[in-house]
N, C-alpha and C positions, 0 to 999 in steps of 0.2 A: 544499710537500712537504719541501725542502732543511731549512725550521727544524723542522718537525716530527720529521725525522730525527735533528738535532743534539739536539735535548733528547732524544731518545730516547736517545740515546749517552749523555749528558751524565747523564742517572739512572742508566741502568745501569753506565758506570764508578764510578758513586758508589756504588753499592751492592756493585760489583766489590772495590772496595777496602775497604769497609766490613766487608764478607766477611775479605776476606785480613785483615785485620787483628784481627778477632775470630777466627779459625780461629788464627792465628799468638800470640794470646795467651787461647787454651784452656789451657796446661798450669800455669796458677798452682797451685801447692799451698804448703804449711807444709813447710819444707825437712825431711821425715824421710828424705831421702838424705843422708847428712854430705860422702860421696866415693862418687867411681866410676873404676874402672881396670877395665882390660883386659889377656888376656893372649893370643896368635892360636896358638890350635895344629893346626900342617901336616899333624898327621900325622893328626887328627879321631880319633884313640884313646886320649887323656889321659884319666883317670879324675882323679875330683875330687882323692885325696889327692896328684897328680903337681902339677895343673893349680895346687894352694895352695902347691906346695913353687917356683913359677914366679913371676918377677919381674913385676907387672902394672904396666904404664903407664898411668895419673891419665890421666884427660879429664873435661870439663864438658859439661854440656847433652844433644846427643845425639851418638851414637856414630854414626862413617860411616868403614867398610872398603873401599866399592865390590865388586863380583864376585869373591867368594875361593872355594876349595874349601873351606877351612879350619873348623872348627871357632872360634868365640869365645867363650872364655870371660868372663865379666864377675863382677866382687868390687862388692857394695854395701856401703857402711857406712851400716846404719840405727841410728835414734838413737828413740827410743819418745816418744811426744807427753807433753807436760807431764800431770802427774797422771793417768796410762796406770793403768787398772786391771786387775785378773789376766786380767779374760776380754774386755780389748781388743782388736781388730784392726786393721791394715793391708789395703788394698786396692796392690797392685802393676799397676799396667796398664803393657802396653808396645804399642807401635805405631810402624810400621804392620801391617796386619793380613796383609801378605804373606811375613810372615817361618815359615817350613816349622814347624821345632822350636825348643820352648824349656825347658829342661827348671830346675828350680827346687833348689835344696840348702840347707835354712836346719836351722841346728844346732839349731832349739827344733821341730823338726817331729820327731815319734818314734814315726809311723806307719808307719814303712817301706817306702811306697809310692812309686813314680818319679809325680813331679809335672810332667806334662807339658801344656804347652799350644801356639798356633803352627796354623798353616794346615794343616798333617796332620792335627792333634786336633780330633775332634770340637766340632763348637761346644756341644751339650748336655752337655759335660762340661766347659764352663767354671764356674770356681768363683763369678763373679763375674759374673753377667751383662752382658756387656757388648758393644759391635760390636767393642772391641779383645779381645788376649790380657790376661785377669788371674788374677793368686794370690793368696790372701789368707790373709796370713799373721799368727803373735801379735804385738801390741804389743810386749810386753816390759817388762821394769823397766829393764833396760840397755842399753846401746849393743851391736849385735854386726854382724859379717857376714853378708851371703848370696850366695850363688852363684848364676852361672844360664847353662849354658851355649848357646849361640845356634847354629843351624846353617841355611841356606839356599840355596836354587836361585838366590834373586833378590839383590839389593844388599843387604849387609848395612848395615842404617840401623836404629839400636836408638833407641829412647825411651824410656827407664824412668820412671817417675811413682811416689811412695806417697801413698796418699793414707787419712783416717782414711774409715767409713764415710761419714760426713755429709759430707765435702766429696767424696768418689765418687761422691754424689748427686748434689749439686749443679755437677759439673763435668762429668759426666754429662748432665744437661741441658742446659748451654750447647752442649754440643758436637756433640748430638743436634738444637738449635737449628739452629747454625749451617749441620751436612750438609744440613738440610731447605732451608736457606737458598742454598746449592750448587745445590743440585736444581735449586730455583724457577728461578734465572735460567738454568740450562741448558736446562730445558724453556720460557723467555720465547725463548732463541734458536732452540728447535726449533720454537716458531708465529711466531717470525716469518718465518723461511723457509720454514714450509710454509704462509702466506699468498702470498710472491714466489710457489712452485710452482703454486700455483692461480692466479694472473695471469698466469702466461708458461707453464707447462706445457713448461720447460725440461732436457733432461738433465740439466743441472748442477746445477742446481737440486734435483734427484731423489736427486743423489749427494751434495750437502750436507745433504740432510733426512734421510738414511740414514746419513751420518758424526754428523748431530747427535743423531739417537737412540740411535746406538751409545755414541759418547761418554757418554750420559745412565746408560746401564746400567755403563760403564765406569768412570765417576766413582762412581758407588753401590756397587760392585763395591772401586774406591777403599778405601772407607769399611767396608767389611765389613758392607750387607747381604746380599748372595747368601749370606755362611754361616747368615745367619738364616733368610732365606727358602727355601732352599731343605737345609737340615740332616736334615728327616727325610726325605730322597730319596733326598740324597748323604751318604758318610760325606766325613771329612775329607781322605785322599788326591786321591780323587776332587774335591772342591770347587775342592782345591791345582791340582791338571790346569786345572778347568773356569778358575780365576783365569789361571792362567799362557796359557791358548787366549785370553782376554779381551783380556788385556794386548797380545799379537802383533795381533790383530786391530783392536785400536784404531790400533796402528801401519800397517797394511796399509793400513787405509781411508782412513788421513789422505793418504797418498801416494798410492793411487790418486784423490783428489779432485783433490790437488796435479798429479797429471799432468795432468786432463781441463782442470783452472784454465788452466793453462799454455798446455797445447796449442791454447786458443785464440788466440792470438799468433803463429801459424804461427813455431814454434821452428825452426831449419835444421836439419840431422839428424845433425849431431853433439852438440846438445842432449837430443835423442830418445836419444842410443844413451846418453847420462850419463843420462838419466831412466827407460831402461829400464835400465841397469845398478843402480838403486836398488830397481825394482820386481822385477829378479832377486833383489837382495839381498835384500828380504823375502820371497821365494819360498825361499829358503835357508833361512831363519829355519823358516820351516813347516815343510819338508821335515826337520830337527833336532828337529822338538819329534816328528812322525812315529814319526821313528825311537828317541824315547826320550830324546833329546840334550837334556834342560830346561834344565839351566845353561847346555852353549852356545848356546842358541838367545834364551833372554834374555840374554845377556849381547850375541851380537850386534844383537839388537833393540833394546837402549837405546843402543850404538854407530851401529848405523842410525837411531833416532832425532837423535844428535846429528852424526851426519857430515851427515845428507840435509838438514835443515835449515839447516845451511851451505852446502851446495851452492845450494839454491832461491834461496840469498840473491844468491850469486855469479852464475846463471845467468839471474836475471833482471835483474842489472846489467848483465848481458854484450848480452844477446839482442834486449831488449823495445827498441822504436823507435817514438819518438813521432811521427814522420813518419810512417810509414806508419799509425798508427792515425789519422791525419790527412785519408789519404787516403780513410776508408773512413767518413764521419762519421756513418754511422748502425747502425756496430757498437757495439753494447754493453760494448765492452773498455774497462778504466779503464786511466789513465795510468803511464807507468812509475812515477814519484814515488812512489805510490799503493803500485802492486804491492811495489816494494821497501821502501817502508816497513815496508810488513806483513811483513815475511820478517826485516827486520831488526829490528821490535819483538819478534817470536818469538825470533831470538835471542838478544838481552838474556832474555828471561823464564829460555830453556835455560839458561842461566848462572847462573842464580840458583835453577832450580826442577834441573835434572838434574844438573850437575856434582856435589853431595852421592851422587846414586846410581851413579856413575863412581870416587867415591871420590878426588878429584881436588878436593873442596873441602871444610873441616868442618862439619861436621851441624850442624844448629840446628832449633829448632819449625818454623820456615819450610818444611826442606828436607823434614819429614816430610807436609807437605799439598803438594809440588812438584809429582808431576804434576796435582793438583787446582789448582794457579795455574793451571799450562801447559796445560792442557786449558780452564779459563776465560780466559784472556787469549787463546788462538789460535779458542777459539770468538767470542769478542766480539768483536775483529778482522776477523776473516772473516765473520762474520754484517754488519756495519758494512758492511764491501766489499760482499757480497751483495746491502744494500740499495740501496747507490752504484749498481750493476749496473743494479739493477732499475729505479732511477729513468734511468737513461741509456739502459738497454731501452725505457720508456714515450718517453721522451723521442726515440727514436727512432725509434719507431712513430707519435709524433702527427706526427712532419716527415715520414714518409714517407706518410701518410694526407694530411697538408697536399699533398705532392707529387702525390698520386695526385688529388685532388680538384682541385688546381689543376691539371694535365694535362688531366683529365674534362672540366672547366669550359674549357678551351683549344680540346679537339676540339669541345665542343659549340659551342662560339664561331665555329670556324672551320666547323663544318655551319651556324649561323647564315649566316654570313657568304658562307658560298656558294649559301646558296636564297634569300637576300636580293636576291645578284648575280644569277641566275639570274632572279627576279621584275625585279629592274631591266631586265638586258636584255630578257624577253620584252616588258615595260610600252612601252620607248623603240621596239622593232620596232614596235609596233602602234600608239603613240600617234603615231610622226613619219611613220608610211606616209601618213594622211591630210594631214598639212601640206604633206609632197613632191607629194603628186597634185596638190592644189588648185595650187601653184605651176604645175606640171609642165602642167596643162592651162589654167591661164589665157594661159602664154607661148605653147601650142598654140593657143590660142581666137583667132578673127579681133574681138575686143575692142579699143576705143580705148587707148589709153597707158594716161590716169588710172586708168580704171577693174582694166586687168591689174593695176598698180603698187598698187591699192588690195587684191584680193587674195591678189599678193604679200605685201602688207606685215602683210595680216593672219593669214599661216600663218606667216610670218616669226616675229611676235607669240607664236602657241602655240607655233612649238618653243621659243624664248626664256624663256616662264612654263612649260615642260615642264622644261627642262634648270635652270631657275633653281631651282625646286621641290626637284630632285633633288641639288643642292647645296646647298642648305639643310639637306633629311633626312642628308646624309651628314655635316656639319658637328655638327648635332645628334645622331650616331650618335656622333661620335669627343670631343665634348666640347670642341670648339674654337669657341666660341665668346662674346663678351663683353657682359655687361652693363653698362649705362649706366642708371640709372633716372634719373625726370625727374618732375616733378608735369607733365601735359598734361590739360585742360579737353577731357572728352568730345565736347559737340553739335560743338564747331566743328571738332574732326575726325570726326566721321561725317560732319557734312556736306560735309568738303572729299575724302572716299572716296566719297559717293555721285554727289558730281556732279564725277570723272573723266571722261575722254572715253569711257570701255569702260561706264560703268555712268549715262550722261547718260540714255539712250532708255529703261533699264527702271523700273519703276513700284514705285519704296521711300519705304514711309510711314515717318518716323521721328520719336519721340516721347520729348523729352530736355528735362530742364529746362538752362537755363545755365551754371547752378554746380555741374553734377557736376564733378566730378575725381580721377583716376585717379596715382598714384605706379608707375610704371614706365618701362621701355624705348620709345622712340619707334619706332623700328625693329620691335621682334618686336610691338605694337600694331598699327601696318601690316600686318603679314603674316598676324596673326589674324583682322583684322576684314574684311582682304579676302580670305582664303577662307570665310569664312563668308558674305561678300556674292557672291562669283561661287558659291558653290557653291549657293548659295538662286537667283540667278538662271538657275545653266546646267541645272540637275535640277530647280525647282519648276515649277507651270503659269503655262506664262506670257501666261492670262487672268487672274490672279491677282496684287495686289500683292506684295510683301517686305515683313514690318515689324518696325522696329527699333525697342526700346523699351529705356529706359536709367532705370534707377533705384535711390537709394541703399539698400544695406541691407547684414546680416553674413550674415557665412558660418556653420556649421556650430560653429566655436571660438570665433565671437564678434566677433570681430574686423570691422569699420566697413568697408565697402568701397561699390563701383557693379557692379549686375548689367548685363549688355548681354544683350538676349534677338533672336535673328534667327530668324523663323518664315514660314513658306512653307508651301501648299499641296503636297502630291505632285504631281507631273508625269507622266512619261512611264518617268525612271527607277523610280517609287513609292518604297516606303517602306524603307530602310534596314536592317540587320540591329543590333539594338541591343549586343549580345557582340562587336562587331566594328565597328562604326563608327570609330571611332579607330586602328583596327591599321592598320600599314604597308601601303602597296601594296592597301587593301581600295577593290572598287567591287564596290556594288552589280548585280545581275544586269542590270537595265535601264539601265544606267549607261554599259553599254559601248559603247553605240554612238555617246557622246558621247565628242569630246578629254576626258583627263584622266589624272592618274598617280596615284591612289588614294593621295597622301602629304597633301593638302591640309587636314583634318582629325587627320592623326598629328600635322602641324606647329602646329595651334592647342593640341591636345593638350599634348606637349611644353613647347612655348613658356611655355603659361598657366603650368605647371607651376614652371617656370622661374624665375618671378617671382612666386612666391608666389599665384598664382592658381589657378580650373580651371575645367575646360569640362565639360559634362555635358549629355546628351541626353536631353529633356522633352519629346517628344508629349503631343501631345491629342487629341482622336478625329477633329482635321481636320486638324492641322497637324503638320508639323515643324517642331519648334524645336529652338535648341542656347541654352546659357546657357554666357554665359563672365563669372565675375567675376575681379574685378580688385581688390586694395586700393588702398584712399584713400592 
């Protein structure tokens, strides 16, 4: 996931920047601006023959006032394009599109009409169709002035552009490209957090997929389509309102995200009172525009945008403690490093995209798409973190799902483990009552020496192979124990197990050629093929041989081995349950009334297992048998 994430970054900064740098070289034209100067008039009641009889001060590129009451006036010096014919035009665009009134004075217009355009004017009485303000005025044969006075709620940030019709077109299009191009990656961050929201179904989550919707209409808002889209509804005053409500509210939401971010860090509550004093201030802000107050309330809106994001930076240097997110390792919160990164790459961005609209730094192409960086560089940023989030979310869901199953797996372990005990003890109650008695009454019985000492010794015997059995299963329960393998020559040990002192008297045919041979453990061999031979002889009939037959063949994958088949008639115990033969602690019903701990069959089981073998249970309509092979 981590690399699939990176390359996902890794495209879309490239396309981030890709952006910014086609948006920031939009405004190529054929210089028909020779000069630009400005003059600031206080008192917003100059009349044009006052405003020309006034000293204007030269600037280059784009004009940036910051928040004045003032009136600007601005002087162009156009110069008419090479072989300009009588009835050629200039196209004038200025941007950005939030600028109130702009009203036009060029000496060869002699219609006598006030030429107004600007976020008040109608958008269907642009002359020029376009998302910006334009005029369009004559070529000319000569070089002359034009006027145009500028007046605003918001920052004053002027861009004047002339352009001939055909390059208005074509720069038109690139720029109608690039917004479109804006969009896309604003709406690529609004799905990919509204993919996190549908995997976590997290508040925050909720309130990033709502700040990045907002932002989406607020960048296009940016750009000046809402006066398109919505122009035959709202007149121009009106739009200016619904822009200016836009703006505050993009601010609003960024900070309330900022706070719900935060707050999960368990901030102390001096943090809180600096972070609701920010979210007062935007309440103020509101409460201004309310009351009618537009200039001050944008004015303290873009203040609050750059005081607050200083603070976020400072307070999450201050506060956040990688200790304690330490302690808590399946919270989802990212590392300080992380958080303040991001707060501090926002503000570098402010410095380069707001300080133009504070008037605090000089205008350029750049500063006119600013809050269009600042809005893409703090959504890509935080969509980034978002996803960081969401993989340390997952990621802390599968440890604690890991946790909760391994827990599950412990209690069922330890329910294991105690009906396991419970079976042992009731097995050893019932199985060494019988050896006790037999001792108990032979030492009672008026029997000679030999003969008491003889069934002493043989109760002695079964509790001995009872308790030996039982530490066996428990060895084989906990995994303690060692293999040795050994090549060992089958007949001549069956026949040194059948003729033991315990199994001299019973009646086993065994049919083995010489040269079998078996590769295993000598030890867990022993103890397989003598529960198989006592358990043939203590549960089969015993009118009845045992017979053991040994012959080479593969198993199932192929593989060369020697089967050992040990078969007996049913006895007294009868026939076996075949779903349970093998299980721990299982005897048959008729079984009980012989000594026995129901492990003797678990442990051939196990064992085979062990060593690359297995045992499997193969009746026939007379007999029981068990088949244990074994590789060569």
């Amino acid at each position: 996931m981590i690399h699939t994430l990176c390359k996902t970054i890794a495209q879309t900064a490239w396309m981030l920047w890709l952006t910014c740098v086609c948006l920031a070289s939009t405004a190529w034209a054929s210089e028909h601006i020779t000069a630009r100067s400005y003059w600031e008039d206080a008192t917003g009641q100059a009349t044009l023959e006052v405003a020309q009889s006034k000293t204007f001060t030269p600037y280059q590129g784009v004009l940036s006032r910051g928040y004045t009451p003032a009136a600007i006036w601005i002087r162009l010096d156009i110069a008419p394009p090479a072989n300009a014919q009588a009835n050629d035009a200039l196209v004038l665009r200025i941007r950005p599109v939030f600028l109130d009134e702009i009203i036009l004075f060029d000496p060869l217009d002699t219609s006598g009409k006030d030429r107004k355009a600007g976020d008040t004017a109608d958008y269907r009485d642009n002359e020029y169709k376009s998302l910006a303000h334009t005029f369009v005025i004559p070529a000319g044969s000569q070089p002359r002035a034009v006027w145009m006075r500028v007046k605003t709620t918001s920052t004053c940030l002027v861009n004047i552009e002339a352009f001939t019709s055909a390059q208005m077109q074509d720069s038109e299009y690139q720029l109608m490209m690039h917004y479109f191009m804006v969009l896309a990656i604003v709406a690529m961050f609004i799905l990919l957090v509204l993919i996190n929201w549908f995997n976590n179904q997290e508040s925050l989550y909720a309130l990033f997929v709502v700040r990045q919707i907002y932002y989406f209409f607020y960048t296009a808002s940016l750009f000046g389509f809402h006066r398109v889209l919505l122009s035959d509804v709202m007149d121009g005053p009106q739009l200016d309102k619904l822009y200016s409500w836009i703006v505050i509210g993009a601010t609003a939401s960024s900070f309330g995200f900022e706070w719900k971010f935060l707050n999960e860090y368990a901030p102390p509550r001096w943090v809180k009172v600096v972070m609701a004093s920010l979210l007062g201030w935007s309440v103020c802000v509101i409460v201004c525009m309310l009351f009618g107050y537009t200039f001050v309330a944008l004015r303290l809106n873009i203040l609050l945008s750059a005081v607050g994001i200083i603070t976020l930076l400072v307070l999450s240097s201050v506060f956040i403690d990688d200790k304690k997110l330490q302690a808590n390792p399946t919270a989802p919160l990212l590392r300080k490093k992380i958080v303040v990164g991001y707060y501090l790459s926002v503000n570098l961005v402010l410095v380069f995209s707001l300080m133009p609209y504070l008037g605090a730094m000089k205008g350029n192409e750049f500063a006119v798409n600013g809050l269009v960086f600042y809005t893409l560089c703090s959504g890509l940023i935080m969509t980034v973190l978002m996803q960081l989030r969401a993989h340390n979310i997952n990621k802390a869901q599968r440890a604690f799902e890991q946790q909760l199953l391994m827990s599950q797996q412990q209690v069922d372990l330890e329910k294991q483990r105690r009906e396991e005990q419970t079976h042992l003890f009731h097995m050893l109650m019932h199985e060494l009552k019988n050896p006790l008695a037999i001792i108990d009454m032979a030492l009672l019985a008026k029997n000679d020496l030999q003969k008491t000492s003889t069934y002493v010794s043989r109760a002695v015997n079964n509790m001995k192979d009872i308790l030996d059995r039982c530490v066996k299963a428990d060895k084989l329960t906990e995994g303690n124990v060692a293999i040795y393998k050994e090549p060992i020559l089958v007949a001549p040990f069956l026949k040194r197990l059948i003729a033991d002192d315990s199994r001299k008297d019973a009646h086993i045919e065994l049919v083995a050629s010489s040269d079998l041979q078996v590769t295993t453990d000598t030890q867990f061999l022993d103890i397989m093929l003598s529960n198989l031979l006592d358990n043939a002889m203590r549960y089969g009939d015993v009118m009845m041989p045992v017979t053991v037959h040994a012959q080479a063949t593969r198993n199932d994958a192929g593989d060369i081995g020697v089967k050992i088949s040990v078969a007996n008639r049913p006895g007294s115990a009868s026939w076996p349950d075949a779903d349970k033969v093998f299980k721990k602690y299982y005897r048959s019903a008729g079984a009980e009334a012989q000594s026995g701990t129901g492990l003797g069959l678990y442990l051939v089981s196990t064992l085979a297992t062990l060593v690359g073998g297995h045992c499997r249970y193969v009746p026939d309509e007379k007999n029981i048998r068990f088949e244990l092979w074994l590789p060569s």
